[in-house]
C-alpha positions, -999 to 999 in steps of 0.1 A, spaced: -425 -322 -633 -429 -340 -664 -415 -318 -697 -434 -324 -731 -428 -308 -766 -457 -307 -792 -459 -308 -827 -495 -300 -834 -500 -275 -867 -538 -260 -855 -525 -233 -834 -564 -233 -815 -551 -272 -808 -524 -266 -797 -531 -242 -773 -560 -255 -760 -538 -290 -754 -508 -275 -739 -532 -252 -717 -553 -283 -705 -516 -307 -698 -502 -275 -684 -532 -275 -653 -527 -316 -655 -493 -310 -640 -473 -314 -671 -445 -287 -678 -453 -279 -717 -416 -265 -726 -419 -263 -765 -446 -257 -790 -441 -263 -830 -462 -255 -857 -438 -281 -880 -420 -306 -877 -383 -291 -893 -389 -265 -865 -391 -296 -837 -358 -309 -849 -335 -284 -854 -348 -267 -815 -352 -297 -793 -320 -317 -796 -305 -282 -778 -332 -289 -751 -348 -323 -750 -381 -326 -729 -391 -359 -713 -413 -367 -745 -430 -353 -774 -463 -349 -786 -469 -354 -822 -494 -346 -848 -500 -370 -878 -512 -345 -904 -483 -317 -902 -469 -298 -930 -439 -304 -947 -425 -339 -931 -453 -357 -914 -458 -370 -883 -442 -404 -890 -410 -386 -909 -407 -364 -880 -407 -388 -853 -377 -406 -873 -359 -374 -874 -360 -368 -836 -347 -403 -829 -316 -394 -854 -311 -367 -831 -323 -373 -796 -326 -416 -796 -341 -419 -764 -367 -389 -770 -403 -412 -766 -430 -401 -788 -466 -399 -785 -489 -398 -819 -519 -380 -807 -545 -375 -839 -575 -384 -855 -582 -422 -859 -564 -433 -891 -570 -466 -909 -543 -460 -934 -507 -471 -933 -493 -438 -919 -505 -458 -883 -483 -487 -891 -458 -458 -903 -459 -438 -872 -450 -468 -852 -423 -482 -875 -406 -451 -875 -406 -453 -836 -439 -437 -819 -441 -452 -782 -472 -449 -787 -511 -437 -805 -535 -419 -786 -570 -406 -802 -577 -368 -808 -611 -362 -781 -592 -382 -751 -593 -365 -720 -563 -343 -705 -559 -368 -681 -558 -401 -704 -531 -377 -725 -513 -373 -693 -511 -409 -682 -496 -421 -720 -473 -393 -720 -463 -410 -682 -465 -448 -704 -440 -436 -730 -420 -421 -707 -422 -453 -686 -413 -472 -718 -449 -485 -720 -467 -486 -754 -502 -467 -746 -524 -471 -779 -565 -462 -773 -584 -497 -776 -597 -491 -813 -560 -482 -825 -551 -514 -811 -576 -534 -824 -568 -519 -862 -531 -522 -858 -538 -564 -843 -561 -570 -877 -537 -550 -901 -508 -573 -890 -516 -607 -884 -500 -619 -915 -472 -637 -921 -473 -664 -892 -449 -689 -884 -418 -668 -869 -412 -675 -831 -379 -653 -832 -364 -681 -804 -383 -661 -778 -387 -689 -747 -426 -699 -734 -415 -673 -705 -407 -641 -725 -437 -652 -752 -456 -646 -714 -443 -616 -708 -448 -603 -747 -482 -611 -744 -488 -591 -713 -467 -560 -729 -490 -559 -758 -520 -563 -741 -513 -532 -722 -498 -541 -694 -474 -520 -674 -442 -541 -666 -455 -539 -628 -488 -554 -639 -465 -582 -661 -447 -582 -628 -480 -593 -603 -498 -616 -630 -463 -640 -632 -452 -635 -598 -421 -621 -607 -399 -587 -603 -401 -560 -623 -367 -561 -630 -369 -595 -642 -394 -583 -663 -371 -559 -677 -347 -581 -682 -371 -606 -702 -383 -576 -723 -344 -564 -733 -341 -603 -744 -373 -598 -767 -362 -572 -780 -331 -581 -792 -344 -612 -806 -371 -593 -822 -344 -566 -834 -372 -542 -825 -364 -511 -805 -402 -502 -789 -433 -516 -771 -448 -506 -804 -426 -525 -827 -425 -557 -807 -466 -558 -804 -464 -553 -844 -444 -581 -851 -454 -601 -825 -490 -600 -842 -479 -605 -877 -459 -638 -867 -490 -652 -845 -472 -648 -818 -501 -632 -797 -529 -661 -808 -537 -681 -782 
């Protein structure tokens, strides 16, 4: 079973969420009201990934997320909050959210991005996505020496494809879409799905 932390401040959402993942078959082993609380607990225990909160008291969401990777690198995150057209989205993923999922998804579509980051996917609800592509395409020009093969495979990853799904639609393995995606990365210097799909819009990489 799947082990999540959340950062959520409203203690009526928080205990409604971690009731409704608890009955989606997610083990909810840490609740925080903060995020100072999150940091100095979880590196003793890390779960498989952690919920966080945009709007928290004291460090935010974005400040907190880069805290926990200080501590726990490989912890993935999950931004789950109220849509947000300022730059604390762009934040939140610079600072190393897998992901951005809306406040009013179902348990279940919680579940399956918790699963995503977890996978090392980059779940972000369509209208997040659609602000984050119009917020970045700037700056064109940069290819980064990414190949016509991996610039395939980026597209697919920040589409939303699952690296099995990259894997079917090129006719390929998933470990040689793994292997593509390390090569983006490091040519990128990015270290997320989230990261890759930001830059990758602001250089025009994803225009067709």
């Amino acid at each position: 079973m799947r082990r999540v932390a959340l950062i959520e401040d409203d203690v009526g959402t928080r205990e409604a969420l971690a009731a409704g993942l608890s009955q989606a078959g997610l083990s909810v082993v840490h609740q925080f009201a903060d995020g100072e609380a999150a940091i100095v607990a979880i590196p003793a225990s890390p779960p498989d990934a952690v919920i966080v909160d945009l709007d928290l008291p004291g460090l935010d969401g974005a400040a907190t997320i880069r805290a926990l990777r200080r501590v726990v690198p490989n912890l993935p995150s999950l931004v789950l909050t109220v849509f947000d057209t300022s730059d604390r989205l762009l934040q939140a993923l610079a600072a190393g959210a897998g992901g951005y999922i809306l406040k009013g998804s179902t348990v279940a579509q919680i579940r399956d991005a918790v699963e995503q980051v977890i996978a090392g996917d980059a779940p972000l609800s369509p209208q997040v996505a659609r602000h984050l592509l119009e917020r970045v395409r700037q700056q064109p020009g940069e290819t980064f020496g990414i190949t016509a093969r991996e610039l395939e495979v980026l597209r697919l990853l920040c589409h939303g494809h699952t690296y099995a799904g990259i894997a079917g639609a090129l006719g390929i393995s998933e470990g040689t879409v793994q292997t593509h995606v390390k090569s983006i990365y490091r040519k990128m210097d990015v270290a997320s799905k989230a990261e890759a799909a930001m830059l990758a819009a602001r250089s025009g990489l994803l225009d067709e």
